[in-house]
Backbone bond lengths (Angstrom), bond angles and torsions (degrees), N, CA, C in turn:
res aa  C-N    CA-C-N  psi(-1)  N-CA   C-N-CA  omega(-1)  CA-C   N-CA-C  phi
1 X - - - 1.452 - - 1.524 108.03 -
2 X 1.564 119.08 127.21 1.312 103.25 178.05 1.653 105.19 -107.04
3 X 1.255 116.70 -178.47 1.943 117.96 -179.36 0.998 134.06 -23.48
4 X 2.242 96.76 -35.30 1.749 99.02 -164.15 1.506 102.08 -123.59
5 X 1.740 102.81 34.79 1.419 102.19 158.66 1.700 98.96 -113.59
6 X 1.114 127.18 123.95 1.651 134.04 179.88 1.685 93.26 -92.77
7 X 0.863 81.18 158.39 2.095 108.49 151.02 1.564 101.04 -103.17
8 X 1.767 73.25 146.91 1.955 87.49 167.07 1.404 123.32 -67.25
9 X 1.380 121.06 -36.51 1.592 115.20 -172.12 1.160 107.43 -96.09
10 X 1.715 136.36 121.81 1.121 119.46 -179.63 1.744 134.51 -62.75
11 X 1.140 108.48 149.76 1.611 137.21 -164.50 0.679 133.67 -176.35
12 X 1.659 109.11 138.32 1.708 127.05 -159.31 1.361 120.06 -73.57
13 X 1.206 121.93 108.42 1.829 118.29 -176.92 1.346 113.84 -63.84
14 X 0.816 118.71 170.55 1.413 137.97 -165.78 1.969 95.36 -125.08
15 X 1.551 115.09 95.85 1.354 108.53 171.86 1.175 119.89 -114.40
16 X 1.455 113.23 169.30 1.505 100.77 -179.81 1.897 98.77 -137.48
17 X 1.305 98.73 115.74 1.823 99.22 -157.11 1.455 97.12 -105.16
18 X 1.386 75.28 141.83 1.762 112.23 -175.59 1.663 120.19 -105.74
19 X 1.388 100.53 173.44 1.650 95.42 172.05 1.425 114.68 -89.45
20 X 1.824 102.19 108.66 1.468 117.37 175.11 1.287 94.19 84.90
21 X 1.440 151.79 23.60 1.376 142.91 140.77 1.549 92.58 -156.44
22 X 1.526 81.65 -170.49 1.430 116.95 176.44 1.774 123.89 -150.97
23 X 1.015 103.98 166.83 1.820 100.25 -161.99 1.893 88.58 -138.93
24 X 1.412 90.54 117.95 1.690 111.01 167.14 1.788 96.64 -54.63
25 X 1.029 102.30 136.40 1.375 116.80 148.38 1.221 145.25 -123.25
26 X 1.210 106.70 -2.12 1.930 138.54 172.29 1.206 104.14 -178.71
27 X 1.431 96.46 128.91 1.535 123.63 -152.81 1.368 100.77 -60.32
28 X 1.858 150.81 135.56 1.351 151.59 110.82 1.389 118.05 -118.59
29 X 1.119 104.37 178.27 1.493 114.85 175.84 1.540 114.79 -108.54
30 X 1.019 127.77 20.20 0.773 150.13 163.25 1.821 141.97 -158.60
31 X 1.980 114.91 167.95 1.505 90.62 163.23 1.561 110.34 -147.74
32 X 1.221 152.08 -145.15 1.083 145.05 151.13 1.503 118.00 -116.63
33 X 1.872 88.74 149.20 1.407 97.20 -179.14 2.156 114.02 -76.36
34 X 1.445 95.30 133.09 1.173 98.76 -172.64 1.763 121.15 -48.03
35 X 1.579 109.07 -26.30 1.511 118.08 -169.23 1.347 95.30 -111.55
36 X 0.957 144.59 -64.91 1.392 156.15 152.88 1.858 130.38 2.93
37 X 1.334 81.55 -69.50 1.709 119.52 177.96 1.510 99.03 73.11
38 X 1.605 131.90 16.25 0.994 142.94 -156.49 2.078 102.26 -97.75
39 X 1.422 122.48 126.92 1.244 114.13 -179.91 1.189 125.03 -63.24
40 X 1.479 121.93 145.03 1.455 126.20 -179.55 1.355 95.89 -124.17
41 X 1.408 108.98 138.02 1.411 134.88 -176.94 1.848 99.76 -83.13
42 X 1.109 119.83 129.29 1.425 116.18 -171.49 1.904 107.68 -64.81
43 X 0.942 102.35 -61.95 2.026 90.31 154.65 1.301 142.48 -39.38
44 X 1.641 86.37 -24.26 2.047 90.26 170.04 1.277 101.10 -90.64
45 X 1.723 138.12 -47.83 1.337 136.69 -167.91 1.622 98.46 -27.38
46 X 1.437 109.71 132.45 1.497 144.73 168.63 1.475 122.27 -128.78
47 X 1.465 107.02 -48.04 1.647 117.22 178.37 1.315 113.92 -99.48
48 X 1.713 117.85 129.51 1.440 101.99 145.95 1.646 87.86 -170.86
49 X 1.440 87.40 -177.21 1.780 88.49 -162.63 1.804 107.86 -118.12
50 X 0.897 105.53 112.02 1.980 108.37 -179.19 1.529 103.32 -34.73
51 X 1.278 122.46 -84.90 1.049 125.88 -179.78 1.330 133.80 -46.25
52 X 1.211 136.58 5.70 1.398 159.85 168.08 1.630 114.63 -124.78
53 X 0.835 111.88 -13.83 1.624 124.94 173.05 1.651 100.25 52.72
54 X 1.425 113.32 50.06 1.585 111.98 179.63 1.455 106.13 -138.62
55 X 1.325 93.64 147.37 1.688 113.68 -176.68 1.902 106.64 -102.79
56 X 1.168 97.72 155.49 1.442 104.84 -151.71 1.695 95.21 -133.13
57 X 1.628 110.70 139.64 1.730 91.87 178.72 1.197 122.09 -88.51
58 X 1.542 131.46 -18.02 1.253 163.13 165.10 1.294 124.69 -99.03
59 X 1.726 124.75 174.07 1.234 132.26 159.88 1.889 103.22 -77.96
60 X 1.638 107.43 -34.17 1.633 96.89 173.44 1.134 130.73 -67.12
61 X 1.465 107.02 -38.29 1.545 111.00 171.62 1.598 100.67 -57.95
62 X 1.130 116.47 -74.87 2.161 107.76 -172.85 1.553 102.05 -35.92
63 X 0.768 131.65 -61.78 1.692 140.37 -174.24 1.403 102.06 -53.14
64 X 1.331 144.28 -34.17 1.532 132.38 153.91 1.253 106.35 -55.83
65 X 1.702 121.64 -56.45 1.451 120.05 -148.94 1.299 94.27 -69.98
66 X 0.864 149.66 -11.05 1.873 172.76 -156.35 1.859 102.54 -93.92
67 X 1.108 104.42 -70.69 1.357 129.88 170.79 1.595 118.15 -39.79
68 X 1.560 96.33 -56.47 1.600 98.49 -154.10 2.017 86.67 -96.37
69 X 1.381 132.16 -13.93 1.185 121.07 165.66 1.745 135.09 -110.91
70 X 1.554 79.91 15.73 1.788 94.98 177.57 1.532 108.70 71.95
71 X 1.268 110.08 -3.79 1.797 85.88 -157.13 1.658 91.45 -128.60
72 X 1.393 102.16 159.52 1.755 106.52 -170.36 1.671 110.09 -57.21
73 X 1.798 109.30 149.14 1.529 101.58 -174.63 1.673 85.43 -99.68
């Protein structure tokens, strides 16, 4: 299954994010924001940080997670 095949019932994917993408690894349509805990629609995802392997719902949320661990989101 790749990104822009969804399932009908919603569920949280399992991703593993890269520089300038990301690669499904168990199928959802969604995931959560790491600071947030707020859902991201896999078409909206914009933020997240490689090295932390976390998705972010905003540029503010990454810019805390940035903040509160010193290290780039």
């Amino acid at each position: 299954m790749n990104r822009f095949e969804q399932p009908r019932v919603p569920t949280e994917a399992r991703i593993r994010y890269m520089d300038g993408d990301y690669q499904v690894k168990s199928p959802g349509n969604f995931v959560k924001c790491a600071i947030t805990g707020k859902t991201i629609m896999l078409e909206e995802l914009k933020y997240w940080s490689v090295s932390r392997q976390e998705a972010y719902v905003d540029a503010e949320a990454a810019l805390k997670a940035y903040e509160n661990n010193g290290q780039m989101a």
